[in-house]
N, C-alpha and C positions, 0 to 999 in steps of 0.2 A: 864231900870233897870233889867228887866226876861234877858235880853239876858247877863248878868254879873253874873248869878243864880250858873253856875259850869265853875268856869273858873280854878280853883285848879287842881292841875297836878292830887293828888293822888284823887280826886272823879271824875274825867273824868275817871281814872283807874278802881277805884268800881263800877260806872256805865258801863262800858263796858264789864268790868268783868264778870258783874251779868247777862248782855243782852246774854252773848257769852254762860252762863249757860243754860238761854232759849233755846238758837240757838240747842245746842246738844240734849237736853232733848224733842224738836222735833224732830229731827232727829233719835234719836233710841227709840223712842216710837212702834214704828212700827216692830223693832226686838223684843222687849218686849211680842207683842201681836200676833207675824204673824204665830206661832203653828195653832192659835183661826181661824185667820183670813184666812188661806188655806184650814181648814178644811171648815166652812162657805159658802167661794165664791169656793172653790172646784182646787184649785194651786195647781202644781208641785213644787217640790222643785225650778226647772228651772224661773218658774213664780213667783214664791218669791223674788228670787234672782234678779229680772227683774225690779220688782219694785224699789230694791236699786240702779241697773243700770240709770235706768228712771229720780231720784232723781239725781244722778251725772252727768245725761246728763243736764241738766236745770242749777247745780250748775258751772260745769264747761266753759259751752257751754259762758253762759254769765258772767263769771266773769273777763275776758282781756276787755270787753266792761265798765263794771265798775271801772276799774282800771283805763283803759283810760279817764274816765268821772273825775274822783276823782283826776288825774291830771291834768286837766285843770278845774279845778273848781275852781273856785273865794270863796270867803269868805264864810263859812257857807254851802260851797257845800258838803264838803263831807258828813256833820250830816243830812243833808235830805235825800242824797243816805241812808246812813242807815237807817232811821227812815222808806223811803218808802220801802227796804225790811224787815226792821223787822216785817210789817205789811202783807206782801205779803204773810211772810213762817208764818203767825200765823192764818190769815184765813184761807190759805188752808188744813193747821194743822186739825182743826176746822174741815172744810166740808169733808176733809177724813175720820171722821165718820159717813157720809152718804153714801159713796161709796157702791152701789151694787150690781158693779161685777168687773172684774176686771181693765178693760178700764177706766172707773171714776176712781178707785184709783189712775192707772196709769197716768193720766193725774195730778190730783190733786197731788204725789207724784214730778212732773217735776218743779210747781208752787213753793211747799214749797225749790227747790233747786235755783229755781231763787232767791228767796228772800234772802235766806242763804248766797249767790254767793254777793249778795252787801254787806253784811255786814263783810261776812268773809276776803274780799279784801281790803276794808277800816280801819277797825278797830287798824290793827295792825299797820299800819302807822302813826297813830295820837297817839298810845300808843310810838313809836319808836320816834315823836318829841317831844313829852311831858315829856320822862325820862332823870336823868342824866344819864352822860355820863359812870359815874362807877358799877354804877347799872340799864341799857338798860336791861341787861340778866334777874335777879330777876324780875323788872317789865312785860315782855313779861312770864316769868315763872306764875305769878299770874295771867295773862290775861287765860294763856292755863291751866290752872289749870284748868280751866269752861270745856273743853276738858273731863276729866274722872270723876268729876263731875259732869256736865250735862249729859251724857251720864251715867254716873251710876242712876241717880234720871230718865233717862227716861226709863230702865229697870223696877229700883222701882216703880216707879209711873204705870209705864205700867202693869206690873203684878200685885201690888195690887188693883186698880182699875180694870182690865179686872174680877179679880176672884170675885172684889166685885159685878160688875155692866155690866159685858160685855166687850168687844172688842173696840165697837164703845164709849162708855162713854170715855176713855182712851184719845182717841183723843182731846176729847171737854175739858178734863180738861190739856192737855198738851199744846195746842194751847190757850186759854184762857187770859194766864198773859200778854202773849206779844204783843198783840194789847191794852192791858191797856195801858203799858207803852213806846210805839214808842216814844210819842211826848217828852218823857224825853231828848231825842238825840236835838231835837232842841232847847236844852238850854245849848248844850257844846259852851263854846267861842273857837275855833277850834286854838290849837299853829302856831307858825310859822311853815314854812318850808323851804326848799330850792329848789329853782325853776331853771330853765333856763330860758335867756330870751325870747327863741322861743321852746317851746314847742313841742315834739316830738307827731305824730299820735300813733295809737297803733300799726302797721306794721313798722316802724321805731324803735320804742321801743323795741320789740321783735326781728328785728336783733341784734341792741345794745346787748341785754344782752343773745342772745346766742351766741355770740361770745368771752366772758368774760368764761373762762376756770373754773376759781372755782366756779361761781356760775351756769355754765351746769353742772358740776361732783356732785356737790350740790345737784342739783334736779334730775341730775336720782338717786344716792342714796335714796333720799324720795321717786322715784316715787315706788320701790321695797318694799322699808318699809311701804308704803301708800296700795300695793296689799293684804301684808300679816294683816296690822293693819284693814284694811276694810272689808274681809272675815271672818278673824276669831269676831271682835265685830260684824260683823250681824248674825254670823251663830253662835256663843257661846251657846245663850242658846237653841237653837235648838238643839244642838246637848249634852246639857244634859240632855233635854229631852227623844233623841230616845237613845243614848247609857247608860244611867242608868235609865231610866226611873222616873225619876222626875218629879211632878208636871209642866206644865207650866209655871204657876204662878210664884210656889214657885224657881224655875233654875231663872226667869228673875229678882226675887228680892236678891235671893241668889250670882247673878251673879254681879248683881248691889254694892250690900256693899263690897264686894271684891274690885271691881271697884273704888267706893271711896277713901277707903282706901289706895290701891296702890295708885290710880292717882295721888290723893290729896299728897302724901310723893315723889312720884316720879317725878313731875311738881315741886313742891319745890323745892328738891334739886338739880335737873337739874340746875335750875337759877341760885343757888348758885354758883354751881361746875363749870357751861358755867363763871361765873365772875370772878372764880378762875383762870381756865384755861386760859381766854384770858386775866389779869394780867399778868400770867406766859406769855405769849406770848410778850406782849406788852413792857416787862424789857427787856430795852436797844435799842428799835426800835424808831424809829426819827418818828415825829409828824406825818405825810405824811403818816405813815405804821400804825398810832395805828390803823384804819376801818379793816386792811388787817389782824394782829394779832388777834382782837377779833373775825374776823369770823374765823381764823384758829384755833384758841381754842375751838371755841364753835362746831365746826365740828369733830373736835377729838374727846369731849365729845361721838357726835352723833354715831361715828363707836363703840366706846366704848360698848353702850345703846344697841347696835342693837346684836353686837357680844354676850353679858351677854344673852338678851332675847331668843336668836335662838336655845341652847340645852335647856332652861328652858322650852320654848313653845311643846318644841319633848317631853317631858319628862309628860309635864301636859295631853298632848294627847292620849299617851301611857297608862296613869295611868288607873288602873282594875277598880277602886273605886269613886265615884263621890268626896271623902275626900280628896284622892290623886290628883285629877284634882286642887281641890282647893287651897291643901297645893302649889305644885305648879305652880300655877296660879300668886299668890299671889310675889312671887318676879321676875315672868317674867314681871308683868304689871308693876312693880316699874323700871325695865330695859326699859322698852318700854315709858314710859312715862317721864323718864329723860331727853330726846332731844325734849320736846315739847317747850320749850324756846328757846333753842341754834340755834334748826335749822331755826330758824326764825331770831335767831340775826345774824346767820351768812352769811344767804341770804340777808338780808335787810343794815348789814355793807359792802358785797362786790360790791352794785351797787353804782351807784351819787345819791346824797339828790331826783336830780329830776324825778326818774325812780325808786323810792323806790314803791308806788301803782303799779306800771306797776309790775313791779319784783315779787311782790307780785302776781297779777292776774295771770302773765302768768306760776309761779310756782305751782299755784292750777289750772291751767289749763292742764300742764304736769299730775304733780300726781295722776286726776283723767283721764284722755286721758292713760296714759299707766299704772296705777294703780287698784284704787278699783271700777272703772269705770267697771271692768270683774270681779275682783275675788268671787264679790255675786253669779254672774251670771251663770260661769264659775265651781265654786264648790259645786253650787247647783245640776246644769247639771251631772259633777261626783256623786255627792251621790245620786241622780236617778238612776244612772247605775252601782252605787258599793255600796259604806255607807259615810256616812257622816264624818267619820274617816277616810279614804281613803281621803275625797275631804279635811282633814284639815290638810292634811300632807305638803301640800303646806307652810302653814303658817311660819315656821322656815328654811324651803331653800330660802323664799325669805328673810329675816330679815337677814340670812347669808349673800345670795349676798348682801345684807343695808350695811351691817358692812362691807365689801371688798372693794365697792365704796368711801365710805367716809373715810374710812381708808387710801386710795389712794389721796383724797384730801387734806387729814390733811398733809400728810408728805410733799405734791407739795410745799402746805400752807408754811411749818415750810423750805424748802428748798428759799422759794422766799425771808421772812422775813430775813432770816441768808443774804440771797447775798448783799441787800438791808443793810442792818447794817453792813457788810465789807466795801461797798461804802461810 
């Protein structure tokens, strides 16, 4: 009878929803606190950035291993892959505030991306069987909502916690929920899917779908959007820190309700507007093509997001005034956080039912490989040897190149559906 406990489309959605809020709110804990945390253990800006690298090499390194597990997994398999990483990135979560120096972190920072790396690869495929089909986009939109939400509360939580209790406290209460609640995952009844009948390895997988044209042109656009989106959220409030001199604290919480507030409007309406758009696609295309239109709608949206964000981001950089950074701020992150749904529906409608987990892994696999996997690291290294403003100018040349790639996919996109509908 417990394993019938969440067998409902929309609480499989709120419970993974809510885990995926966990998943972020460890993951930029550590932005929130790492002013504290350099001074302390005695880091370059280089060695800050190191540590986010560190975390991406663990999340990426293993997550095409988890995707490949999550497609050959039988009944019930993929909710224990998650449960056993959301246990993995919660403990290490945890003992990262014991770390002291910088090799323990470092190590303990690679842990919590292993755990992340199962859960971020599975999740959205069991969100992508459990939705209708008219509304795939809005649900993946609410799933990624947890995105600038969780990541905003681990700002917050991180700076009002460090100011109240230290650095290392931060961690213990960030890491904390999520080993409460793993074993909740082993009481999703897991939807159907679609399978093959002989199952691809994951090297077979990964030729497959790099050789599928929209969804390559797909993820190198994210992997560009992924560089500029992952430098600038770890190094944000760093650098209102040293360029207005701001509290610590107060820049990681002040950075955080910004955060929110864009995400949470921006993840919204993405979903909407990705459901809009690939309707608009879908009128007048035969059964066969409706997979192909929704991701070509939902990929338009994404050049869209990217193109809006890239002079807002120059603009909030630029600004003399920490007010101006935030005014802003404030509808670059609603630009940027618009294609957090889309680009997922449009990744995940351009492969077969059976290579949807694969697809998934091996696109977080790219993103962080030619992504945010350097730009911590990489713009840390520059504002050691220039300013931190100097290393954030990066941020909207790459969001530019975002918006050029996928802009290029959308039109391939709306060229193939047109041929396909004269036929």
């Amino acid at each position: 009878m417990v394993a019938t406990v969440i067998r409902r489309p929309s609480t499989i959605l709120v419970l993974l929803t809510a885990l995926n809020l966990l998943n972020y709110l460890d993951r930029f804990v550590l932005s929130a606190v790492l002013t504290k945390v350099q001074d302390d253990l005695h880091l370059t800006n280089l060695a800050g950035g190191t540590l986010s690298t560190v975390f991406l090499i663990g999340f990426f390194a293993t997550s095409p291993l988890f995707g490949s597990m999550a497609d050959r997994a039988g009944p019930g398999g993929r909710t224990r892959l998650i449960a056993l990483g959301i246990v993995v990135w919660s403990v290490a979560t945890v003992a990262s505030g014991f770390a002291r120096d910088f090799w323990s972190l470092f190590a303990l920072r690679a842990l919590v991306g292993v755990g992340e790396a199962s859960y971020a690869t599975i999740a959205p495929t069991i969100i992508d069987d459990v939705a209708p089909l008219d509304r795939k986009g809005r649900w993946q939109a609410i799933f990624f909502t947890a995105i600038p939400v969780g990541s905003a509360l681990g700002y917050i939580l991180g700076g009002a916690v460090m100011h109240a209790a230290g650095w290392r406290a931060a961690f213990y209460v960030a890491g904390g929920p999520g080993i409460a609640v793993a074993l909740l995952c082993l009481l999703i009844v897991e939807p159907p899917r679609g399978q093959a009948d002989a199952r691809p390895d994951l090297l077979a997988s990964a030729r497959t779908l790099i050789r599928l044209p929209f969804y390559r042109t797909t993820v190198l656009g994210y992997c560009a959007h992924t560089f500029a989106l992952g430098g600038f959220a770890f190094w944000a409030p760093k650098y209102l820190h040293e360029r207005y001199r701001l509290d610590a604290g107060y820049a990681s919480v002040r950075f955080g309700l910004i955060t929110v507030v864009s995400g949470t409007i921006g993840t919204l309406l993405g979903g909407w507007l990705g459901d809009a758009a690939a309707r608009v696609r879908r009128r007048g295309a035969a059964d066969r093509d409706a997979d192909a239109a929704t991701a070509g709608g939902n990929v338009w949206l994404c050049a869209l997001s990217a193109a809006l964000a890239a002079p807002l981001a120059a603009a909030a950089i630029l600004a003399p005034t920490a007010s101006g950074f935030f005014v802003m701020v404030l509808p670059c992150e609603i630009a940027v956080f618009l294609l957090g749904g889309p680009i997922n529906v449009a990744m995940l409608r351009s492969v077969p039912p059976e290579l949807r987990a694969s697809a998934m892994a091996l696109c977080i696999f790219a993103i962080h490989a030619l992504g945010d996997l350097w730009s911590p690291m990489i713009m840390g290294r520059v504002a050691d040897l220039q300013s931190m403003q100097v290393a954030m100018s990066a941020v909207p040349l790459f969001w530019a190149a975002a918006a050029i790639v996928w802009w290029a996919a959308a039109r391939a996109s709306a060229r193939l559906t047109s041929t396909a509908r004269v036929r």
